[in-house]
Every structure is written in C-alpha cells, then in structure tokens.
C-alpha positions in Angstrom: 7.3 -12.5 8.1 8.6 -9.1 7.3 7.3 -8.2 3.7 6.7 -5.1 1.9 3.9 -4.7 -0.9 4.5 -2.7 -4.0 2.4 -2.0 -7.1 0.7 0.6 -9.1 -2.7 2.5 -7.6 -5.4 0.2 -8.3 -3.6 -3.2 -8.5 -5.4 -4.1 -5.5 -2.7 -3.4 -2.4 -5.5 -2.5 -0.1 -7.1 -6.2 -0.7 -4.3 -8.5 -1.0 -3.1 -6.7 2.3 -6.4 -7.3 4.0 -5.8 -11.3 3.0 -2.4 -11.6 4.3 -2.9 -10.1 7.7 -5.9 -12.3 8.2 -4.1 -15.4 7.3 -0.6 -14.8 8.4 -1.5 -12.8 11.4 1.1 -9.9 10.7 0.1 -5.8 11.1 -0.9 -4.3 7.7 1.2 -0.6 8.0 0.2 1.6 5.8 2.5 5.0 5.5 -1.0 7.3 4.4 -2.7 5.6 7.6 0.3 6.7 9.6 0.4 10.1 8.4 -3.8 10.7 9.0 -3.6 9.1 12.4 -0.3 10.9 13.5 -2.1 14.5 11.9 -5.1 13.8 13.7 -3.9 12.8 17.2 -1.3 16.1 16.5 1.9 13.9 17.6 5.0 15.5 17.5 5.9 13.9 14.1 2.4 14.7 12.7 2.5 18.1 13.6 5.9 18.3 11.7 4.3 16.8 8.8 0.7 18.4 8.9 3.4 21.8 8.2 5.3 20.7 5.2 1.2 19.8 3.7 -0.2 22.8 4.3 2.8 24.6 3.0 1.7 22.8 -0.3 5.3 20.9 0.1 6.7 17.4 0.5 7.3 16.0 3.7 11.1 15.5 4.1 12.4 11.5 4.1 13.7 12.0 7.1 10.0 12.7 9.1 8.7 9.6 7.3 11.7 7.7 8.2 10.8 8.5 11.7 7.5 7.6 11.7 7.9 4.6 10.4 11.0 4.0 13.1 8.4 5.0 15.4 5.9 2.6 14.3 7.7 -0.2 14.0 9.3 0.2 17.8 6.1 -0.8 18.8 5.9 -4.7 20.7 2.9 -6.0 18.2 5.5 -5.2 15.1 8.1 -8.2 16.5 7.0 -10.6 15.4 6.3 -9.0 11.8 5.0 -7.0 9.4 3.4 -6.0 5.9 4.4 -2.3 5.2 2.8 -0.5 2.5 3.5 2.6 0.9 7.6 3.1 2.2 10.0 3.2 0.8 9.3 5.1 -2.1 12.9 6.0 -3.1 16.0 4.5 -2.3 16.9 6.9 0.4 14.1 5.8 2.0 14.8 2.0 1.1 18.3 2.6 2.7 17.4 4.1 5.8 15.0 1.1 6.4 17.8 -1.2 6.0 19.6 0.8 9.1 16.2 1.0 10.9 15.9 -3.2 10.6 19.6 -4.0 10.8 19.6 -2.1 14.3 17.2 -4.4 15.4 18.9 -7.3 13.7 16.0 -7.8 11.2 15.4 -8.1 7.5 13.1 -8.0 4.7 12.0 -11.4 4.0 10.3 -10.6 0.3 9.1 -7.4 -1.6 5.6 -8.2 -3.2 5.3 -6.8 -6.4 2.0 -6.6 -7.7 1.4 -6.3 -11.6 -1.2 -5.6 -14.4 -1.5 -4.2 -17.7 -2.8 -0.5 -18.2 -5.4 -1.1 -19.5 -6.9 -3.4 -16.4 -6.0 -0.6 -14.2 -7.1 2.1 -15.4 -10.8 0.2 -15.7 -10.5 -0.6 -12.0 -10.1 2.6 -11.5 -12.2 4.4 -13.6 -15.4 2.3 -12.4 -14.5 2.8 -8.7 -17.3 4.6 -6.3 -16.0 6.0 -2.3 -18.8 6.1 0.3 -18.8 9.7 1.2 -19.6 8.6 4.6 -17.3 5.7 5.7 -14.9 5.4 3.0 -16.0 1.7 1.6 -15.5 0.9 -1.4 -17.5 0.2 -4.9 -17.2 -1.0 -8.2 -20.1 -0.3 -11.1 -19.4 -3.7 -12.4 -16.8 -5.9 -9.9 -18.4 -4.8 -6.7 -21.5 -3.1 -7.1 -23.6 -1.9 -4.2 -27.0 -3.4 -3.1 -29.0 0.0 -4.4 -27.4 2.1 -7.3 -24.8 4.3 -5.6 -25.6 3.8 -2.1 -23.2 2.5 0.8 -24.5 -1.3 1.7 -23.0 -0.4 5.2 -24.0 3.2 6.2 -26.3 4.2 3.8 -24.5 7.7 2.3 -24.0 8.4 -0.9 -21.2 6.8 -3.1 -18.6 9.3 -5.3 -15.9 9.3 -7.9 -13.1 10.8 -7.2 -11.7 13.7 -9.4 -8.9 12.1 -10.5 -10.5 8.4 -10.8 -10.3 8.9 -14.9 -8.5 7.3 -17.7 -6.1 10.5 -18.6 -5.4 11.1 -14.9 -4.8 7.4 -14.2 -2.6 6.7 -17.4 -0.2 9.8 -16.5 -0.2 8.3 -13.0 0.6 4.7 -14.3 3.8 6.1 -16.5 4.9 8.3 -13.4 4.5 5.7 -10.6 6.7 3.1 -12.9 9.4 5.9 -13.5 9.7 6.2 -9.8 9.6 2.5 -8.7 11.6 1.2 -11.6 14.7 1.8 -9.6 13.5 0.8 -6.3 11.9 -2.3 -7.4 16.0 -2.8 -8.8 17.8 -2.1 -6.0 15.1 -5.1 -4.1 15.7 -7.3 -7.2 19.7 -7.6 -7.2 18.8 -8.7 -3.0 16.7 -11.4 -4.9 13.8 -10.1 -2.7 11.0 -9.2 -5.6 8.3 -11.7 -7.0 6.2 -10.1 -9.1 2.3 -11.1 -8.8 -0.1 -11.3 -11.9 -3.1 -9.7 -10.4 -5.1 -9.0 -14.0 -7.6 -11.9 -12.9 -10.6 -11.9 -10.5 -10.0 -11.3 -7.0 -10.0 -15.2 -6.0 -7.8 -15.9 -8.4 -4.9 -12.8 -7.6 -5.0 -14.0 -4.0 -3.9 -17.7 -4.8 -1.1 -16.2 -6.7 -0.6 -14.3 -3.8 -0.5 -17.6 -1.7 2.1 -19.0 -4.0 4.8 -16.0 -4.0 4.5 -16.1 -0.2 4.6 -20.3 -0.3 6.8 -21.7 2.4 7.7 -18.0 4.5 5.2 -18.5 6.8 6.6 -22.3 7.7 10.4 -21.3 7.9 10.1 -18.7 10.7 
C-alpha cells in the first residue's frame, strides 16, 4: 500500500500511523523526521535546509521534494509506504505525482483524519512532552504512573508553549485554509476517506481498519 495521512495537529497522525505500520508492515515517513535526521547527520540536503531555518525562512518545495525523492529511492520503500506530513500544497502534491509516476507507482488512498474543534483543541491542551525522550502524556487520556513524570525515563514531563486553546484554535482555522485545496485536488482522484477520530483510541483505529478495508488484500 502507498497511502498518505492527513489531518489537523492533534487528530492522532502519530498513533494511527504507529497502528498501520505494525499491521500492514509498510515504513511510517514522516517529512519533520526527515528533516531532524537529514540536519543532524549534516547531508547534503539537510545542510541546505538547516540554512533556509536558521535564516528564519521556509525551506523551498523543491529541497523537500528532494528529500522525499531521496527517501523513497530507498529498497525498503518498494513495497510501500505511509507518508506523513508531504505534500502540503499542490506543488508539492504535483511533483509527487512525477516522483511516483517515474517509478510507475501511485497513491492508493489519502487518509483523512477528522474531529471537531473542540475535541482537538482538548487533546491538545491536556498534552505533557517528556523533556527527556519525547513520550508522550495526557492529564486525563494517558496519564503517567507519578504526576508529571516519564513512566519510561523518569525526566520531567512539559507543556509546550503553544499547546493552548487560542494558539491551537488559530492553528485549526489556518491548517484547514491550507489543506482545503489539497485535500480537493485528492478528492476529484476519488483518493480521500475521511476518518471520524472524535472517539477513544480503540475505537478511531477500527474506523481506521474500515477506510483501509480490502487494500491490503488486492496488492
């Protein structure tokens, strides 16, 4: 399967992309992973990019474009792949379309996760970081063992600065003004099933199972 995974910050991407690469035994590629990794092992590409960020400036489509060419030239992405985080425009959509159609493949279905503001912006709001190894809390959904303390490394758990209801609701409104015409341009393909994931975790992956229902058996 070749799928890509959309949705606002804090619909649960991270989660639901955990699930399907254990289950359908695909690569979970995510675009900010790419970008830390390649910055941090100073590659060509992430020395490109690690300039436009200090600049305070946007990195350029077209570096992005080649990293992900990059990444998915790599044998263990042949067989398939859940990419998350690109595209983000339709340049960007368009210029994976050259990047798969060179290698003769497509995008099999564009999963779009969705929830109401409100159930966001809660998610959000009550989410805790370990300082330490980056795992993460919840002070009601997932809450650690001891009061703001990592189950797994014992350092100390944090909110991020912008983890807050005015930040997250001016997110939300600019995140759907961006996506709205992406998540077009994958609907008119017939590509997009939207996924319901307001419910508990259990219950968001079997929807999850159901938009994905007979992929995995027709490859």
């Amino acid at each position: 399967m070749r799928l890509l995974i959309m949705g606002p910050p804090g619909a649960g991407k991270g989660t639901m992309a955990a699930y399907i690469k254990k289950i359908y035994d695909i690569p979970h590629i995510s675009t900010g992973e790419l970008y830390r990794e390649a910055i941090a092992n100073m590659t060509p590409l992430g020395k490109l990019a690690s300039g436009y960020l200090e600049r305070g400036e946007l990195v350029p489509d077209a570096v992005t474009v080649d990293l992900v060419q990059e990444t998915l030239d790599k044998d263990e992405h042949k067989k398939g792949f859940l990419l998350d985080g690109f595209p983000r425009t339709i340049p960007q959509a368009e210029a994976l379309d050259d990047i798969l159609a060179r290698k003769r493949w497509k995008i099999d279905l564009v999963l779009n996760l969705t929830a109401d503001d409100e159930t966001i912006i809660a998610r959000i709001s009550g989410r805790r970081i370990c300082s330490k190894c980056g795992d993460v809390y919840h002070v009601t959904n997932i809450k650690p063992k001891v009061e703001n303390i990592c189950d797994k490394c014992g350092a100390t758990l944090f909110q991020r600065p912008d983890d807050n209801r005015d930040t997250m609701a001016r997110r939300l409104r600019i995140y759907r003004e961006l996506t709205r015409p992406l998540l077009d341009f994958y609907r008119r393909r017939g590509l997009v099933r939207d996924v319901d994931v307001t419910g508990p975790v259990e219950e968001n992956i079997k929807e999850v199972e159901k938009a994905l229902g007979g992929l995995h058996d027709n490859d």
